[in-house]
C-alpha positions as CSV (number, residue, x, y, z in Angstrom):
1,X,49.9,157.9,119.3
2,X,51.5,158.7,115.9
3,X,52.8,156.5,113.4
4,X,56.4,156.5,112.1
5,X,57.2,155.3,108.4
6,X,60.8,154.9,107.0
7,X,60.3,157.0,104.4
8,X,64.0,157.5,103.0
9,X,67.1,155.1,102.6
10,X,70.5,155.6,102.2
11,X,74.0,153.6,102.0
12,X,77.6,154.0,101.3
13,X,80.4,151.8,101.3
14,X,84.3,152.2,100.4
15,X,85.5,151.5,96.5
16,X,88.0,149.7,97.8
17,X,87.5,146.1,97.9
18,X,89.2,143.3,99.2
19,X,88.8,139.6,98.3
20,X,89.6,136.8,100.3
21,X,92.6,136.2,97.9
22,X,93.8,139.4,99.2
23,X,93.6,138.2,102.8
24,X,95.2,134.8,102.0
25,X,98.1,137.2,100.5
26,X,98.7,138.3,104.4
27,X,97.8,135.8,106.9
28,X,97.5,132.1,106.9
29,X,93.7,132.0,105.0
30,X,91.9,130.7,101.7
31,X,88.9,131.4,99.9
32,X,87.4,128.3,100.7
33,X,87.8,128.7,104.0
34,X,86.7,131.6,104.7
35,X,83.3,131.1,102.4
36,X,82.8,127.9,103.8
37,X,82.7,129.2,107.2
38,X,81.1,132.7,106.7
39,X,79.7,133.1,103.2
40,X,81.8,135.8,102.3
41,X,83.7,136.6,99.3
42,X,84.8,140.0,99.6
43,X,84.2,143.3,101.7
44,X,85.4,146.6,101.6
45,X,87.8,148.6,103.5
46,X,88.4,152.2,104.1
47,X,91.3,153.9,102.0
48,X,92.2,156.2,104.2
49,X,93.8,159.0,101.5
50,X,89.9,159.5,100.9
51,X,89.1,161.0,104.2
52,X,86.2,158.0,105.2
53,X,85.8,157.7,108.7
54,X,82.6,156.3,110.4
55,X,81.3,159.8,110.8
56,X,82.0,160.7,107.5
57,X,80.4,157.9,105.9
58,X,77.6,158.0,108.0
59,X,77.1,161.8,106.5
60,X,77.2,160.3,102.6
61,X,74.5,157.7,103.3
62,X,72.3,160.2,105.6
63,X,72.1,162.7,102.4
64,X,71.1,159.9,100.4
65,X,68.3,159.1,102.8
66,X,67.2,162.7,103.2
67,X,67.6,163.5,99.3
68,X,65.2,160.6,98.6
69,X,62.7,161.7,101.8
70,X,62.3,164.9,99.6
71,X,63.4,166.4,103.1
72,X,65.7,169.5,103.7
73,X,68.2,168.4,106.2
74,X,66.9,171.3,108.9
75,X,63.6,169.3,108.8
76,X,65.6,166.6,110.6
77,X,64.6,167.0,114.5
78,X,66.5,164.1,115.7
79,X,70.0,162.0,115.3
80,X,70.4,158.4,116.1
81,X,73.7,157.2,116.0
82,X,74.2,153.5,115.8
83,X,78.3,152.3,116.3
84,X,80.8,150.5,117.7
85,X,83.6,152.1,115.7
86,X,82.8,156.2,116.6
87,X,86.1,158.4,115.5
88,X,86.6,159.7,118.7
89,X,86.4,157.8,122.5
90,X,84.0,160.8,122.9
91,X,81.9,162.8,121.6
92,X,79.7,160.5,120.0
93,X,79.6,160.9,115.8
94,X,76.0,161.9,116.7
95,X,77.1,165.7,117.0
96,X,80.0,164.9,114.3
97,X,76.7,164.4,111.9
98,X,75.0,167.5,113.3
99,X,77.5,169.6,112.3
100,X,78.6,167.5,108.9
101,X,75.0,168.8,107.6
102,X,75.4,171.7,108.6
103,X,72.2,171.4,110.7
104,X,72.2,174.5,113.0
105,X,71.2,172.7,116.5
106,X,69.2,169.6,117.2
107,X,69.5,166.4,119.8
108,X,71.7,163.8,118.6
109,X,72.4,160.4,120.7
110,X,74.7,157.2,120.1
111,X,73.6,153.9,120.5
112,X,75.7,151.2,121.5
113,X,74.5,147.9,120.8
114,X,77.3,147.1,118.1
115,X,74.8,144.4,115.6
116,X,71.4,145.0,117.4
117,X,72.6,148.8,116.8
118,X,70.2,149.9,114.1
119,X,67.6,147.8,115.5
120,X,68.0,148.9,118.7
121,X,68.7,152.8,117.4
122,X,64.9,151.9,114.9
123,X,63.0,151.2,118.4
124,X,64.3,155.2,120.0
125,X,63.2,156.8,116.9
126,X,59.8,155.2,116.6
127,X,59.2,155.9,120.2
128,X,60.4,159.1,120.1
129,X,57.6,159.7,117.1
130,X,54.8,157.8,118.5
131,X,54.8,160.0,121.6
132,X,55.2,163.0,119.2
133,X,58.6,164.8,120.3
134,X,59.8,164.4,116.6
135,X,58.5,164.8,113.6
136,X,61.8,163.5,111.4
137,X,64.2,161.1,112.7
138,X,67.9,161.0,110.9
139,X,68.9,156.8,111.8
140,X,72.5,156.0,110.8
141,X,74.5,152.9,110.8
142,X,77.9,153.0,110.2
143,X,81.0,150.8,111.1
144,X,85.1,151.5,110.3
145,X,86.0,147.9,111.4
146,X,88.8,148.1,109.6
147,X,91.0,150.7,111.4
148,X,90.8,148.0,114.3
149,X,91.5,144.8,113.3
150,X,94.5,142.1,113.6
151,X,94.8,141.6,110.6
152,X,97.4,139.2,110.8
153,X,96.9,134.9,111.3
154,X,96.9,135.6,115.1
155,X,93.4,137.3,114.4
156,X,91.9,136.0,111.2
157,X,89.0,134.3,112.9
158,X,87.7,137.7,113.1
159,X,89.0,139.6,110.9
160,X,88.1,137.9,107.5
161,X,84.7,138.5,108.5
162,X,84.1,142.4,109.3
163,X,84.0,145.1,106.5
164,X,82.9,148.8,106.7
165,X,80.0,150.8,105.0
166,X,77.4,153.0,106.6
167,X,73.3,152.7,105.8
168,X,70.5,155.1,106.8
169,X,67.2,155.6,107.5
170,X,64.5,158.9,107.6
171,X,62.0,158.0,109.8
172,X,58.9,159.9,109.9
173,X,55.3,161.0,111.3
174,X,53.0,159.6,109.1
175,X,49.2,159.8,109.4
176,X,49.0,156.2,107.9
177,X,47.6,154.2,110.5
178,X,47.9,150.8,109.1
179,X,51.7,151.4,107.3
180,X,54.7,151.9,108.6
181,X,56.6,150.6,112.1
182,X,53.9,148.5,113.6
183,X,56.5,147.0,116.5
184,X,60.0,146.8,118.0
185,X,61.3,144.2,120.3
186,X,64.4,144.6,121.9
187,X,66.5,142.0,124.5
188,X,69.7,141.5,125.5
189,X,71.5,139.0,128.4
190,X,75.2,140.8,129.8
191,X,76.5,137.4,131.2
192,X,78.0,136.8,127.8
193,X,79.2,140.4,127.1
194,X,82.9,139.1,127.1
195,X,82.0,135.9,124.6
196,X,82.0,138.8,121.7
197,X,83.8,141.8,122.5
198,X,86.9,144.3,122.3
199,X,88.2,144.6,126.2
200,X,90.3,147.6,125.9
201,X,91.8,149.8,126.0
202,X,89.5,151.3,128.7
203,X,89.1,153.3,131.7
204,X,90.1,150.1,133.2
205,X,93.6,149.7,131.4
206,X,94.6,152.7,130.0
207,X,97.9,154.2,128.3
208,X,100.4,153.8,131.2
209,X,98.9,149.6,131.1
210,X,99.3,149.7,127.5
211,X,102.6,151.1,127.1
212,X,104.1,148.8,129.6
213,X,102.8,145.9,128.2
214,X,104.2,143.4,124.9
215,X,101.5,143.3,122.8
216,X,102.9,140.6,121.1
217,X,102.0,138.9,124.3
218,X,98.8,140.3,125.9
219,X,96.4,141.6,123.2
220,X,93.3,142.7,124.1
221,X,93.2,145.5,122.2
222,X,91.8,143.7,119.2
223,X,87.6,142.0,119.0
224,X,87.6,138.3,120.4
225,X,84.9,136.2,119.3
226,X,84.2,133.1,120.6
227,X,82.4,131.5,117.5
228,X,80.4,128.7,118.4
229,X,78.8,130.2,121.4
230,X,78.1,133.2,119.2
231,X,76.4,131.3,116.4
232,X,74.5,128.8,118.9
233,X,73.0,131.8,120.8
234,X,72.0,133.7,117.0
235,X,70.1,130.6,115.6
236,X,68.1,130.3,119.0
237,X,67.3,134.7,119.5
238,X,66.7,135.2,115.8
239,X,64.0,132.8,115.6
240,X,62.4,134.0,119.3
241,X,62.4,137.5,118.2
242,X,61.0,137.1,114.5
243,X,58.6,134.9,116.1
244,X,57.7,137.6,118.9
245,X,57.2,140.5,116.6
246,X,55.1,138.4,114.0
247,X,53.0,137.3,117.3
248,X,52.4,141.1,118.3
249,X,50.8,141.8,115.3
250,X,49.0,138.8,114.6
251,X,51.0,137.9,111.7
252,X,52.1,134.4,110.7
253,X,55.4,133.2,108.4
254,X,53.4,133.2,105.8
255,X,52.8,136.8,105.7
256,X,56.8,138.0,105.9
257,X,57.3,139.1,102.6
258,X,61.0,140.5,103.3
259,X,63.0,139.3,106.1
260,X,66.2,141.0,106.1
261,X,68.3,139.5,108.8
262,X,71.9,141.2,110.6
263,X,74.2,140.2,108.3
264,X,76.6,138.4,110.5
265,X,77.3,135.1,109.0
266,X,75.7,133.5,105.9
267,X,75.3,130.1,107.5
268,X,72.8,131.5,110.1
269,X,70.6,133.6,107.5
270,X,70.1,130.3,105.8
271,X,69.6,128.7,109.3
272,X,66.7,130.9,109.7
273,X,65.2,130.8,106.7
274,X,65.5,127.1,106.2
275,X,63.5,126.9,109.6
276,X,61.0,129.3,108.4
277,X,60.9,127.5,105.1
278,X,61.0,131.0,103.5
279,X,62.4,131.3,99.6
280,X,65.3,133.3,98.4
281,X,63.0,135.5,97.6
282,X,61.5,136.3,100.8
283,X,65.3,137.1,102.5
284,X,67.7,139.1,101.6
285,X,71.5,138.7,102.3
286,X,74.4,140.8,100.7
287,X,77.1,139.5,103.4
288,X,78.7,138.0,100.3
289,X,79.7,141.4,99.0
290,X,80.5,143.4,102.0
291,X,80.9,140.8,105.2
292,X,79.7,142.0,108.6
293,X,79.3,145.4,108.5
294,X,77.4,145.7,111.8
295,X,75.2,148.1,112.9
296,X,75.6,149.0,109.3
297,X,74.3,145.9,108.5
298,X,70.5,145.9,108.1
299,X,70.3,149.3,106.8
300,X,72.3,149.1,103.5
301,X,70.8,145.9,103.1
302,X,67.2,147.4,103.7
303,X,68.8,149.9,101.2
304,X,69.7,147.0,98.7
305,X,66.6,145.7,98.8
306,X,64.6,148.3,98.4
307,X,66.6,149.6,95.3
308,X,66.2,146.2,93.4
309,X,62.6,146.9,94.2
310,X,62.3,143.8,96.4
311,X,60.4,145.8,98.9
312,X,56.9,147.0,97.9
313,X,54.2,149.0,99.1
314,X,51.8,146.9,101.7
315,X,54.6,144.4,101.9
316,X,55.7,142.7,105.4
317,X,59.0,143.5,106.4
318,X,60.9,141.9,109.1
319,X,64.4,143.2,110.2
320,X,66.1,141.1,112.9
321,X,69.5,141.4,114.5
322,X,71.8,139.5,117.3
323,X,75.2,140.3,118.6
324,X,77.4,141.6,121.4
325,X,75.9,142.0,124.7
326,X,74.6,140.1,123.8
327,X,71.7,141.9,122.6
328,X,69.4,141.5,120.0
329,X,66.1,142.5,118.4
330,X,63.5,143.0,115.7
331,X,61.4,145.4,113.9
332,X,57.6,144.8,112.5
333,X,57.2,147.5,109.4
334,X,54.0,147.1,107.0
335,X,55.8,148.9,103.8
């Protein structure tokens, strides 16, 4: 069995911001409310005169990734995907990605796990390089939550809280035994898929459906969230899952230098690390600056942190995740 190490990070988000005053400006919303409940300040939405889309901001943080891997992009033998918000019903942005590079052919897949997505799209690329069918995997999270929001008072529970950027990874082959991925856990239970999650349109109620109907009156064509149950589930999986991958590897707490948690809601990072008695130092949340960008998430945080050189070499790094499905997950890496 090989050994895959992250070995370049990338991230891009939109210039454009938007505060909670600007929400508060359009639906029935405050600043204190909204930080109160969530944490966030601000987050940033696609302009749409610049030409960002999902795909195309998943390219802008995957050359970042493999400019700082010192790879050239045809060394990349493998695309993960991780979204909820692709461009297109189908294709995947997968291929959009492939061809953005201007990589002549390889394999690209989409993961759909919406906040478990980067974990959950971590765990293929590892395997994929412990077996050794890859040498370089190209992991992208990227979310355009914007371009599907009500953004009106009807849907503010939701839509204060979701913002769009994209984060990558290069993960890679390494012949350092003792660095690098040392687990993934994944999980997910379907009997709460409709507590978090955007019903249609589908294959199930399609364009003659939608065109008949008021959507003034039946609106399932925007995310529903049902909060509580969301957040009780979160505190309960994030701690199992942290606990799990630090039991695999006989690790303790103690030994988590980073945790860098799904940035979902502020209130449940500090949840966690309250229970884990773990400093500010030893988490890392930027959900004040961007909101919940989802499978975007952990890797422009991992990104963040790594940057402000938070993350150093031999360090314990825990990346953990919940969300729709609901699914959720967590990744072991010795830095």
């Amino acid at each position: 069995m090989y050994q895959s190490k992250i070995i370049g990070l990338g991230k891009y988000v939109p210039d454009n911001i938007v505060t909670n005053e600007d929400l508060s400006k359009i639906m029935e919303t405050s600043n204190e409310w909204i930080v109160e409940r969530t944490g966030i300040k601000e987050r940033r939405h696609i302009d749409k005169s610049t030409g960002d889309t999902t795909a195309v901001m998943g390219k802008k943080a995957a050359l970042q990734a493999i400019e700082r891997a010192g790879l050239d992009k045809n060394e990349i033998d493998l695309i993960v995907f991780a979204t909820l918000s692709p461009d297109y019903y189908f294709p995947g942005c997968g291929v959009q990605i492939q061809d953005m590079l201007g990589i002549h052919t390889c394999p690209a897949l989409d993961v759909r796990n919406q906040c478990s997505g980067f974990v959950y799209a971590l765990s293929v690329a590892d395997q994929f390089i412990k077996t050794g069918m890859y040498k370089n995997v190209l992991v992208i999270g990227s979310e355009n939550h914007s371009g599907g929001l009500d953004m009106t008072t009807r849907g503010r529970s939701v839509s204060v809280i979701f913002g769009d950027g994209a984060g990558a990874a290069v993960v890679s082959r390494s012949q350092e035994n003792s660095h690098g991925i040392l687990s993934t856990h994944l999980h997910s239970q379907g009997e709460f898929a409709e507590e978090l999650a955007l019903i249609g349109p589908s294959t199930n109620h399609w364009l003659p459906e939608i065109i008949k109907e008021n959507p003034q009156e039946n609106i399932p064509y925007f995310p529903y969230m049902n909060g509580q149950l969301v957040f009780k589930n979160a505190v309960v999986r994030f701690s199992e899952v942290i606990k799990e991958g630090l039991k695999h590897n006989n690790l303790e707490v103690k030994d988590i230098d980073m945790l860098i948690p799904h940035q979902a809601n502020l209130r449940i990072s500090q949840f966690i690390q309250k229970k884990f008695q773990l400093s500010d130092e030893q988490v890392y949340n930027n959900i004040q600056r961007y909101g919940n960008t989802t499978a975007a998430s952990i890797p422009i945080a991992l990104t963040e942190a790594w940057e402000e050189g938070k993350i150093k070499v031999g360090d314990h790094v825990v990346l953990a995740a919940f969300g729709s499905g609901f699914t959720w997950g967590s990744v072991i890496i010795k830095w």
